[in-house]
C-alpha positions, -999 to 999 in steps of 0.1 A, spaced: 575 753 -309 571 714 -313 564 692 -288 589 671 -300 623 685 -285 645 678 -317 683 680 -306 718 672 -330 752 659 -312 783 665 -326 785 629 -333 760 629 -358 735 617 -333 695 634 -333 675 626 -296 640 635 -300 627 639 -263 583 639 -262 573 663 -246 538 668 -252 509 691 -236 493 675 -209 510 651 -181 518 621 -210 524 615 -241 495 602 -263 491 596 -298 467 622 -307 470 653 -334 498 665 -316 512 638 -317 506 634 -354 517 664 -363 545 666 -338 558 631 -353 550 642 -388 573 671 -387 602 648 -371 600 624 -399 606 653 -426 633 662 -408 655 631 -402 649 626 -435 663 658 -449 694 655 -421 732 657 -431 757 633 -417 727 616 -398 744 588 -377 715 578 -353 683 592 -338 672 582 -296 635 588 -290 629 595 -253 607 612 -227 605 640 -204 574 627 -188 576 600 -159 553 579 -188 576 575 -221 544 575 -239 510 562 -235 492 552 -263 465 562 -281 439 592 -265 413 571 -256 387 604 -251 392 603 -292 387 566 -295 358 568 -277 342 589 -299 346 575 -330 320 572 -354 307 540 -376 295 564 -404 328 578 -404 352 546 -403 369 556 -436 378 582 -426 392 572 -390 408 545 -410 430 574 -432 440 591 -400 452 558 -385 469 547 -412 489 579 -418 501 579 -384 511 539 -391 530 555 -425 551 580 -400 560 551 -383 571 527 -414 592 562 -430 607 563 -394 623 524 -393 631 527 -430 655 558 -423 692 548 -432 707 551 -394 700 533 -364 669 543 -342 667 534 -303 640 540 -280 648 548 -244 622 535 -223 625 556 -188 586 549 -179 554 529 -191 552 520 -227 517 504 -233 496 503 -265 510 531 -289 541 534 -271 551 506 -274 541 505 -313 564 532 -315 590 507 -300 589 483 -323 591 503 -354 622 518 -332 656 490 -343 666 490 -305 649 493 -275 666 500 -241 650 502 -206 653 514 -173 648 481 -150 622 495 -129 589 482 -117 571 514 -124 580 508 -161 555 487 -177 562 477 -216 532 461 -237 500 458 -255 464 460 -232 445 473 -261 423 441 -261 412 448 -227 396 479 -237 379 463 -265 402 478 -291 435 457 -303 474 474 -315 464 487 -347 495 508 -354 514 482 -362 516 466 -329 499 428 -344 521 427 -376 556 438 -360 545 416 -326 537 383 -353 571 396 -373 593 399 -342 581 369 -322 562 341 -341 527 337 -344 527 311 -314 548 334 -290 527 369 -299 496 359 -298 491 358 -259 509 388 -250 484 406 -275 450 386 -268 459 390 -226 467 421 -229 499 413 -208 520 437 -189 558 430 -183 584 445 -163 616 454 -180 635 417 -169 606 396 -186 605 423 -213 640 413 -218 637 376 -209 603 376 -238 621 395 -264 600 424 -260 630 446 -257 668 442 -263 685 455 -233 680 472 -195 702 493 -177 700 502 -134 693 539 -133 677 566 -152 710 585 -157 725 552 -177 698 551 -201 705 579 -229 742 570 -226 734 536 -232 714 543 -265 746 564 -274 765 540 -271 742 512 -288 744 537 -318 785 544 -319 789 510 -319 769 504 -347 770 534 -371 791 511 -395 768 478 -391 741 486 -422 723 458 -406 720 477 -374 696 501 -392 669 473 -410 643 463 -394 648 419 -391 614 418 -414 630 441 -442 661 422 -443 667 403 -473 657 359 -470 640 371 -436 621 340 -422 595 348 -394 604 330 -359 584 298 -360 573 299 -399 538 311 -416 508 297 -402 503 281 -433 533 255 -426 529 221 -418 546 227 -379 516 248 -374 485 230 -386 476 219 -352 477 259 -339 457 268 -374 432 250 -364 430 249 -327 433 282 -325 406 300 -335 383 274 -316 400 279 -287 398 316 -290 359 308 -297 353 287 -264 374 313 -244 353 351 -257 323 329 -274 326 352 -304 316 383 -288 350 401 -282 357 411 -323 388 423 -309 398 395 -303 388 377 -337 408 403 -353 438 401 -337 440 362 -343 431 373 -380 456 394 -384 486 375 -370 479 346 -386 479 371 -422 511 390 -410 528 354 -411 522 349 -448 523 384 -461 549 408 -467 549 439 -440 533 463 -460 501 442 -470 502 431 -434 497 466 -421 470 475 -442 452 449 -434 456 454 -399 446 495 -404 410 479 -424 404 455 -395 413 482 -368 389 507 -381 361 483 -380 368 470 -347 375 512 -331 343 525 -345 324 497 -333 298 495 -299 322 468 -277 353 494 -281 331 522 -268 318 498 -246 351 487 -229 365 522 -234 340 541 -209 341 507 -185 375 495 -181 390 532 -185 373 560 -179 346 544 -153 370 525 -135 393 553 -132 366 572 -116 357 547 -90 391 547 -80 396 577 -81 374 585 -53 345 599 -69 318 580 -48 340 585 -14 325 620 8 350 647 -1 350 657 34 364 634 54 404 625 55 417 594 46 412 569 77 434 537 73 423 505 92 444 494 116 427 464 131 400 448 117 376 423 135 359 396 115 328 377 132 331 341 112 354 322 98 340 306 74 344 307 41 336 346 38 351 356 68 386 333 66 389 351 28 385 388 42 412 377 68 438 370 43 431 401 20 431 425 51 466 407 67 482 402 27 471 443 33 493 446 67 463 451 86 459 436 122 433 414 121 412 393 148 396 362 137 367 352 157 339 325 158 325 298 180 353 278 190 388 281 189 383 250 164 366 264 142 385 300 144 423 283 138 407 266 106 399 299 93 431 310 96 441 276 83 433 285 46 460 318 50 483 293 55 473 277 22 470 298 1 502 318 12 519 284 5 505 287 -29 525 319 -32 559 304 -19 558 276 -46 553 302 -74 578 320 -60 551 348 -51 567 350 -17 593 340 5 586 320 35 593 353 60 567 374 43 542 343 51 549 342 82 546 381 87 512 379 71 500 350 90 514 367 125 485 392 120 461 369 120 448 362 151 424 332 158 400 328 185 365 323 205 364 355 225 350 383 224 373 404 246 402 394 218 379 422 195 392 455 217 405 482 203 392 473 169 385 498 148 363 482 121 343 450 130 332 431 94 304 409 107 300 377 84 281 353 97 247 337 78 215 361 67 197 357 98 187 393 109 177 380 145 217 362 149 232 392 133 216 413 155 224 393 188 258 398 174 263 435 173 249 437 205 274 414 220 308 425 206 302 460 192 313 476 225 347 461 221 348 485 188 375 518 191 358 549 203 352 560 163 352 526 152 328 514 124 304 480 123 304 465 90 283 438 79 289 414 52 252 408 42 243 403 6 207 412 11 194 427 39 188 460 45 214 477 68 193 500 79 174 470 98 206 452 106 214 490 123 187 494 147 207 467 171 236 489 169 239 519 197 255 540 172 238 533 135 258 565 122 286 542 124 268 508 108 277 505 71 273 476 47 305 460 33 293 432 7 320 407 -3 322 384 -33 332 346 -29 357 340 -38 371 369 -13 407 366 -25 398 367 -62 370 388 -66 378 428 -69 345 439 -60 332 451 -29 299 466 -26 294 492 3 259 501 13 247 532 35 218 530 55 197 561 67 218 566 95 252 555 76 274 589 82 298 598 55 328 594 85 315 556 81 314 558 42 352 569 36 359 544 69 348 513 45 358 528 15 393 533 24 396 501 41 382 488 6 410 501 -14 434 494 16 428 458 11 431 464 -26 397 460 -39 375 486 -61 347 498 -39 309 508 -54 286 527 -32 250 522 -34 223 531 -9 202 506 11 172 481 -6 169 449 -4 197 430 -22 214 463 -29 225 462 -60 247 434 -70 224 407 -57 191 423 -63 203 424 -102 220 387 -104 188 373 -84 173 381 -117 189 356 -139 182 330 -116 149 335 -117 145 339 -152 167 306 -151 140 290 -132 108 303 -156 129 289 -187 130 258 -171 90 256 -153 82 269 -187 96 234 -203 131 244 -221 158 219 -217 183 226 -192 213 222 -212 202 246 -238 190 275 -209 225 272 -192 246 274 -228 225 302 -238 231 321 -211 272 315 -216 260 321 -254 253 358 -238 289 359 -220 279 353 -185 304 330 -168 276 301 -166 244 291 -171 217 301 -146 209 263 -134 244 261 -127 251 293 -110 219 286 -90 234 253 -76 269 270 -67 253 293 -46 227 268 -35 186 265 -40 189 260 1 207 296 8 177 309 -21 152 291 1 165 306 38 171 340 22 130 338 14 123 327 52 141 359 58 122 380 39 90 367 46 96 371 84 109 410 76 73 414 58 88 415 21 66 398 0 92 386 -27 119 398 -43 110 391 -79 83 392 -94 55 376 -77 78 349 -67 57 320 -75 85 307 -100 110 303 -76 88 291 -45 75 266 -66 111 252 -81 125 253 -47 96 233 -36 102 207 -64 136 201 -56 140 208 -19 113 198 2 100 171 -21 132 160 -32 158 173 -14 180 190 -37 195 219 -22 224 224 -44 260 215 -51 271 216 -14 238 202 -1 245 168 -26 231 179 -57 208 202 -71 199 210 -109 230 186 -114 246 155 -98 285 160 -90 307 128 -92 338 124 -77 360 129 -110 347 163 -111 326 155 -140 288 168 -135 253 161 -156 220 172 -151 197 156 -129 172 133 -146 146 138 -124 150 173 -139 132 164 -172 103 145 -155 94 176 -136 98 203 -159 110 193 -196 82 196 -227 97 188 -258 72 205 -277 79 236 -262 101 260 -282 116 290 -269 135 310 -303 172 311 -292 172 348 -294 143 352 -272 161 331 -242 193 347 -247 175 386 -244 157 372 -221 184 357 -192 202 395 -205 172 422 -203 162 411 -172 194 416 -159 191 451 -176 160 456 -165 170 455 -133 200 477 -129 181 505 -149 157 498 -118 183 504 -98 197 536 -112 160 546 -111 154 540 -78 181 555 -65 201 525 -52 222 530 -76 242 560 -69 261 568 -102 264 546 -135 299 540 -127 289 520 -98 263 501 -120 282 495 -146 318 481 -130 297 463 -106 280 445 -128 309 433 -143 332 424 -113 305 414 -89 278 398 -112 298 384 -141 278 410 -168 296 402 -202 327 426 -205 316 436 -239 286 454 -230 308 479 -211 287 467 -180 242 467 -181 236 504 -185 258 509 -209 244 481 -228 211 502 -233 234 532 -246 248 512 -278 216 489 -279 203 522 -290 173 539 -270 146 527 -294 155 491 -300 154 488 -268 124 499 -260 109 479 -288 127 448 -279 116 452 -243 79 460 -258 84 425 -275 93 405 -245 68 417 -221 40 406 -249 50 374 -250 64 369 -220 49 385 -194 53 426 -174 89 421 -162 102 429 -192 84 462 -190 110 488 -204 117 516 -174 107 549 -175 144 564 -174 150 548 -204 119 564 -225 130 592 -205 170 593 -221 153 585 -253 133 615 -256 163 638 -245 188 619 -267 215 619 -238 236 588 -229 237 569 -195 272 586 -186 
């Protein structure tokens, strides 16, 4: 029996309803059989008048099986390219049959689904937010090679397709409507097959009805080719925009833009082969598999739980106490009140406490003007917040996030002072970015309940939190911050305790190496564009004076007073570059009135000259490739450290937070599972390399040899 539920009307009228093994539909082979089978026989109907595709999942159908695309192989892209491109012909005999076809859209229609859309001549859906209609296939490295590029380009316009492809947008049924992406919406579920009826009835004598706009004879696409004069200035703009945005390492991308802009000139056929060549290129490649296992199948295990203790039920926050309001503790206030959470505001002064709360109030007025939010639901989320100086304000709170500056002897005084105020089971988290919470625990009378809750500036942007057990962390304390974590809406990793955890321990590293380019003599300017060259956000020198030389300096104090020697390397590197520009020149860094660079007051910023009198050697020369593995392997290095170590606690955890805590490039699929399509052996050679010339940091790990030997993947 197919899992395509073929059924005839009366009227002449064939509804196909997917129904495939499995809780959705995916193109896979059942799919391509199940579709194959269809085709033959709507093409062999009598006294067809019109064919409805629908679902009898929630999902009308979801794309491609990723657990195939995953595993496709470079040696075999030929081949992966024949199988793609026969399910594209299923698709091309389906639009060219002589009857109208609708698609009934009752849930999400992403990626294939919605390929199957568009080669559909109508498309009606139900005008719900759970339905989602689009093309995300570029954020998980691949792009819409079943036709989704050409039919996007031939429906909308080169101009008009492009971003809905490249940003992998996701519309609700009204701006489906409102974009063009689909033709009509109806209220309920029970109106939607009755609609496509009567779509169908209405136009069984219409011819047109049944062609597709782009096989219609004199058929001009929306905007002209990219080859006309009204879109030179796109022609050219565009791919150098696209350039400066992915710097050339998302092929995805490249492709996409490649493809449009051929789809414009060429007839549909050509179109979609070219498309099918490009596709298979890009699916076999190492940034698909990359972006596969990272933004998919990773991701999807971190939410789904897999690094929360099994044992304990789910324990919502109902009032939360943050200690500071600056500009950590003022962010985690708005994202736990946006989160309906009760939340009690508290630092020196009332002053200082009300301004905290202050920058709520603006950014929830940033909401109201993009019509985000109406002025009520600002002033619900605001009510929750609750500013002030006292202590006594923190009863009955049943998780206290302590967020004040890494000083171990302050953040100590603090737990002793206001963690009685806590709930009987309540939970003491602290927002530290380095030190170890098992330290920051012994001034707590109950360490079982003293966790580590690490949160990324800025709060209300960043999706990461990092939560960090210390020996006595209990697992009633893990779920505690884990839940409140994906309460607040945020995708929590769990490491175990070091100093600098994880996140910072790793992203400490390509400072540093930022700092021995530059002691070493390379010109600023080229060490911070090589290390955007790699796909980090920015440069190191520029990172470094964001975050401030002064807060690198104070975090060293620290250490050196907690009996750690230094936290990379020897340390000499950085002690001496902070002594340069701090205590003989005082440059602290962007919020301390300059650092690496001067700021001006037009927002324009350049490197400071005294810069190149302490450190700059023209006759110095770095190779390009060696900086740019350099500012990355380090990184790398690092992170397999971790993992190692056991800081790490799963590669999940490495891997998505390195990419949505550190900044690591989105095409290596986060730094672990760089090594695993670097290849084993290269990159034990390359590391090999690096450590000749540039010094024992760049020794390779033993877990890598180690993988190497046994052939099996970081997974």
């Amino acid at each position: 029996m197919s899992v395509f539920k073929y059924h005839k009307e009366q009227d002449g009228i064939v509804t196909v309803t997917m129904d495939m093994t499995g809780p959705v539909n995916a193109m896979n082979q059942e799919y391509q059989q199940a579709m194959h089978e269809t085709i033959e026989q709507l093409e062999a109907e009598q006294e067809l008048t019109g064919v409805i595709f629908a679902s009898a999942k929630k999902v009308f159908f979801a794309g491609g099986d990723l657990n195939d695309l995953v595993k496709a192989d470079p040696d075999n892209a030929e081949g992966f390219r024949l199988g793609a491109e026969a399910m594209k012909g299923d698709l091309r005999r389906l639009e060219k049959l002589p009857v109208p076809v609708v698609a009934a859209i009752n849930g999400a229609a992403l990626g294939g689904g919605y390929e199957l859309c568009l080669a559909c001549n109508h498309r009606i859906a139900f005008d719900d937010k759970s339905v989602q209609i689009g093309l995300p296939e570029c954020s998980l490295g691949l792009f819409p090679g079943g036709g989704g590029v050409v039919r996007m380009t031939n429906l909308l316009g080169v101009e008009k397709a492009l971003p809905f492809i490249l940003e992998s947008k996701r519309l609700v049924p009204a701006k489906a409507l409102a974009a063009g992406l689909i033709d009509e919406t109806v209220d309920s579920l029970e109106e939607l097959l009755p609609a496509a009826r009567a779509w169908i009835l209405q136009n069984k004598d219409n011819q047109e009805a049944a062609v597709q706009p782009w096989d219609r004879k004199g058929f001009r696409i929306p905007g002209g080719a990219i080859n006309s004069p009204k879109n030179a200035q796109l022609a050219v703009m565009g791919p150098t925009m696209l350039h400066q945005k992915t710097r050339g390492l998302l092929p995805q991308a490249i492709a996409v833009m490649d493809v449009a802009f051929q789809a414009s000139m060429l007839d549909l056929d050509t179109a979609l082969r070219i498309e099918g060549r490009e596709f298979a290129h890009v699916a076999t490649g190492p940034v698909a598999k990359n972006m596969i296992t990272a933004f998919f199948f990773q991701l999807n295990q971190i939410n789904g739980g897999a690094s929360r203790p099994k044992n304990v039920e789910k324990n919502p926050t109902r009032k939360v106490g943050i200690l500071g309001a600056g500009m950590m503790g003022q962010g985690i206030a708005y994202v736990s009140a946006m989160a309906g959470i009760e939340v009690v505001l508290k630092d020196v002064s009332q002053e200082a406490a009300e301004k905290g709360k202050a920058y709520s109030e603006k950014l929830l007025t940033k909401r109201i003007e993009r019509g985000q939010m109406d002025e009520a639901g600002a002033k619900r989320v605001l009510d929750l917040i609750t500013p002030t100086a006292e202590d006594k304000d923190l009863q009955g709170c049943d998780l206290i996030v302590e967020a004040v500056f890494e000083n171990i002897e302050l953040k100590h005084k603090i737990t002793k002072a206001t963690e009685k105020y806590l709930s009987e089971d309540g939970v003491w988290g602290s927002n530290t970015s380095t030190l170890p919470i098992t330290q920051l625990a012994k001034a707590s009378d109950k360490p079982q309940n003293f966790v580590g809750i690490h949160f990324f500036s800025p709060v209300d942007k960043m999706p990461l939190v990092e939560i960090i057990t210390g020996e006595k962390t209990s697992d009633e304390a893990l779920a505690k911050a884990f839940d409140y974590t994906q309460q607040i809406r945020k995708i929590p990793i769990v490491v175990n305790d070091s100093l600098g955890f994880f996140t910072s321990r790793t992203f400490g590293t390509y400072l540093d190496e930022g700092a021995q380019l530059l002691v070493e003599g390379v010109h600023p300017v080229k060490i911070d564009s090589l290390g955007k060259a790699i796909g980090m956000p920015v440069g190191p020198l520029q990172i470094q004076d964001e975050t401030s030389l002064e807060l690198t300096r104070k975090a060293q104090e620290t250490w050196k007073e907690m009996g750690v020697l230094d936290k990379w390397g020897d340390g000499t590197v950085i002690r001496r570059v902070i002594d340069d520009m701090i205590t003989n020149n005082g440059r602290g860094g962007r919020y301390h009135g300059g650092g690496y660079y001067e700021y001006h007051e037009d927002g324009s910023k350049n490197i400071w000259p005294g810069l190149f009198d302490l450190y700059y050697d023209e006759s110095v020369h770095v190779p390009d490739d060696d900086i740019k593995d350099r500012l990355m392997f380090r990184q790398v290095i690092e992170a397999l450290k971790c993992l190692e170590s056991g800081v790490l606690r799963s590669v999940a955890d490495g891997n998505i937070g390195s990419i949505m805590g550190i900044g690591a490039p989105p095409h290596t699929g986060g730094f672990i599972q760089y090594v695993n399509t670097y290849g084993f052996d290269n990159f034990i050679a390359r590391c090999d390399e690096l450590s000749a010339k540039y010094g024992d940091r760049f020794d390779c790990p033993d877990i890598v040899r180690e993988h190497a030997k046994s052939g099996e993947l970081f997974a």
